[in-house]
N, C-alpha and C positions, 0 to 999 in steps of 0.2 A: 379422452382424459382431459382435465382443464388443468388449467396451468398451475393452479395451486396445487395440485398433486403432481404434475410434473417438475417442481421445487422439490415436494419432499422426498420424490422419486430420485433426486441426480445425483450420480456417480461422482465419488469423491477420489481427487487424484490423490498418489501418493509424492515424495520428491523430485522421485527419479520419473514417475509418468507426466510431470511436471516440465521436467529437463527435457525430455523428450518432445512435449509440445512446444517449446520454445525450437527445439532445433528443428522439425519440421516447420515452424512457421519461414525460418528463417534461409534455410538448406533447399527444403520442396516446395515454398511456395513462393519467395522471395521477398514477403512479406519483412520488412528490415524491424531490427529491436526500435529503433528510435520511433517509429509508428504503433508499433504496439506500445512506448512508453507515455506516448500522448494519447494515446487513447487511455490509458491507467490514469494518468495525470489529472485532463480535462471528468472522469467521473469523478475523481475522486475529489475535485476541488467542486462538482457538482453539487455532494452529497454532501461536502462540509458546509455550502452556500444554503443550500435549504435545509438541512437535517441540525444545525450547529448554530450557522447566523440567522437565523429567519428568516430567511432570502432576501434580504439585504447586507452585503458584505461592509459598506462603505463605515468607514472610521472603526472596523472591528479590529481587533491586534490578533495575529496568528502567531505562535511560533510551529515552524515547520523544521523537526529533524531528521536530518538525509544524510546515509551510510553514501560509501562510496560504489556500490553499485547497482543494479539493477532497479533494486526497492527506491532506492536514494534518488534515481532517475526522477524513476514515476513522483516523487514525495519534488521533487523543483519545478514540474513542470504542473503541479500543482501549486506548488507557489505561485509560478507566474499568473497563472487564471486570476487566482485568489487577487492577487496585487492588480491586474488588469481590472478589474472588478469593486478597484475604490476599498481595499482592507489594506491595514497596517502591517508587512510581514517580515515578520525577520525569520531569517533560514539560518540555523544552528549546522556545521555541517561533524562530523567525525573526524575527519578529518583534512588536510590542507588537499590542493585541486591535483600536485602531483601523487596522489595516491589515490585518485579517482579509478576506473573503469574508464574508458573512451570515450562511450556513449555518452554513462553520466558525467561525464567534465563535460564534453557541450552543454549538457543542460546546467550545469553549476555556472559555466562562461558566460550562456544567456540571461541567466538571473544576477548574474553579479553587472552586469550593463543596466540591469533595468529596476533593480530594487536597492537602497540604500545600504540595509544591514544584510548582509552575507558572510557570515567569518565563523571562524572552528569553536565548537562550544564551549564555554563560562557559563559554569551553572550558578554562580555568584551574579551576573549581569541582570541589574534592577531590570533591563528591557524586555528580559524574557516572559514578565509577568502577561497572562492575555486573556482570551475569552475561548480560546481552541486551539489544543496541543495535536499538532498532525506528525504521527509515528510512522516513519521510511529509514527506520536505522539497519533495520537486517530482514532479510526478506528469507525465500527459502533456503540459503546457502547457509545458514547456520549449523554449526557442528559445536555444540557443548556450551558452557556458560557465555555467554558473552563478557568481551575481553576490550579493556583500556576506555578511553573514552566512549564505548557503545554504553559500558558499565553505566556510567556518569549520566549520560543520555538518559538513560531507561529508568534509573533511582530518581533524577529529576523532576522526568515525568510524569510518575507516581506520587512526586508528593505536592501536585501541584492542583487548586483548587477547580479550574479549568475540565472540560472535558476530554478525553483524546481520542482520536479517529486514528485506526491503523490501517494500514496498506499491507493487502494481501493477508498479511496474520501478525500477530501481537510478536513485535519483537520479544526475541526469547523462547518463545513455541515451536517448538520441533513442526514442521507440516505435516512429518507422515505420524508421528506418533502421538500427537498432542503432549510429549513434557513438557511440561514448564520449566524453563532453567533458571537460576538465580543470576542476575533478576531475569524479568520477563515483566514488558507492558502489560496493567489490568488496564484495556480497553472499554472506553464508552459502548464505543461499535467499532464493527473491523470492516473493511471494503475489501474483498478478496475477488481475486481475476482469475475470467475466463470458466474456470469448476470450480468448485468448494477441494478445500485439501480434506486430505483424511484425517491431518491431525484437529482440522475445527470440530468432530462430531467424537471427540473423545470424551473419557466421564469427566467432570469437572473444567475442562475446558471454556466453559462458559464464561467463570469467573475472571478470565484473562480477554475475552473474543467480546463478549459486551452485545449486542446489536449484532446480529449478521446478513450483509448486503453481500451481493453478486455484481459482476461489470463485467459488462461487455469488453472486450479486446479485439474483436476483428478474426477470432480462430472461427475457419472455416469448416463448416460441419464433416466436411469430407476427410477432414484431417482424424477428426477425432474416432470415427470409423474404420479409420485406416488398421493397418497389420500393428503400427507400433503401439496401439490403444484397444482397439477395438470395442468405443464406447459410443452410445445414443445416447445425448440427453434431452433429446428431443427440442420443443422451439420453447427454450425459457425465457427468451427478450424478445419474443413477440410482439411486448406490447412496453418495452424500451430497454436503453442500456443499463439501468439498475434495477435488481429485484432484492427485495427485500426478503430472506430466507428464515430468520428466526428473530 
């Protein structure tokens, strides 16, 4: 079978088979969140660097918005790439650093040492104007419309002439169901990790998901075989840590 039928062939997780691979990465394999968040990070600041800047980052302006956790992780350590890489980036975050997640306040601490604008979103702020909107406001923990300043986040970046790249799935999109909530990012293109969710291949989901890429995260095939999944997706980054699904 070649690899482009083993794309259209893969098993799409749901939230909870989602939550499940993060706790075996973490639980049975030792595999810690923070590694699998640079591995999300460094693709997805890949795919904004060729797919968005023309593979040249330097003098580009990003804004990067990042929820407080896990999505938000991946979306700063994305920043930092981006900004290591000679772009202009300001990080919009949801909210202040005590209402982070753990993991993601390291990486919010790290990027506040190393890039100028880091502070809680002003959708007023003339700075945010740029050439690529990167979406890490809610990842699959979403449960119903999004609420307070994700709100502000999301209607922002809709109306803004820029592209946007989202992480994992278009804030607002349910993973396993594909609704769309009010609001919910319409996405350029989305970088989704490790499997496709179930909610990207729902009817109309398109119009929110944009582009759809795959990344690698480091989940070991053995995992996903296991009792708590019992899935094959066979070898879809054979031939690297992004593929390009739709």
């Amino acid at each position: 079978m070649s690899i482009p039928e083993y794309r259209r062939a893969l098993p799409h997780l749901s939230t909870r088979q989602m939550r499940e691979v993060d706790r075996a990465m973490i639980e049975d394999y030792r595999i810690e969140l923070i590694q699998m968040m640079e591995n999300a990070g460094r693709s997805l600041a890949t795919l904004a660097h060729l797919r968005f800047l023309g593979g040249d980052a330097q003098g580009k302006r990003v804004v990067v918005l990042a929820g407080t956790g896990g999505n938000g992780g991946g979306a700063l350590v994305c920043a930092r790439r981006l900004h290591g890489w000679g772009a202009s980036v300001v990080v919009a975050t949801s909210k202040g650093a005590e209402d982070f997640n753990a993991v993601p306040r390291q990486q919010l601490d790290i990027a506040k040492r190393l890039m100028p604008v880091v502070e809680p979103f002003e959708p007023a702020a003339e700075a945010l104007e740029c050439d690529l909107v990167v979406d890490g406001v809610i990842g699959y923990s979403l449960q119903g419309d999004p609420k307070g300043t994700a709100t502000d986040m999301i209607e922002w970046a809709n109306t803004q002439p820029a592209p946007i790249l989202a992480l994992d799935a278009p804030s607002g999109v349910d993973t396993t169901s594909g609704k769309a909530f009010s609001p919910a990012i319409r996405a350029t293109a989305t970088m989704t990790l490790a499997l496709p969710k179930a909610g990207l291949r729902a009817a109309g989901v398109e119009a929110y998901v944009g582009e759809l890429f795959l990344a690698d995260i480091g989940v070991p095939p053995e995992l996903y075989a296991g009792p708590g999944l019992g899935v094959v997706p066979g070898p879809v980054f054979a031939h690297g840590d992004i593929v390009r699904l739709r």
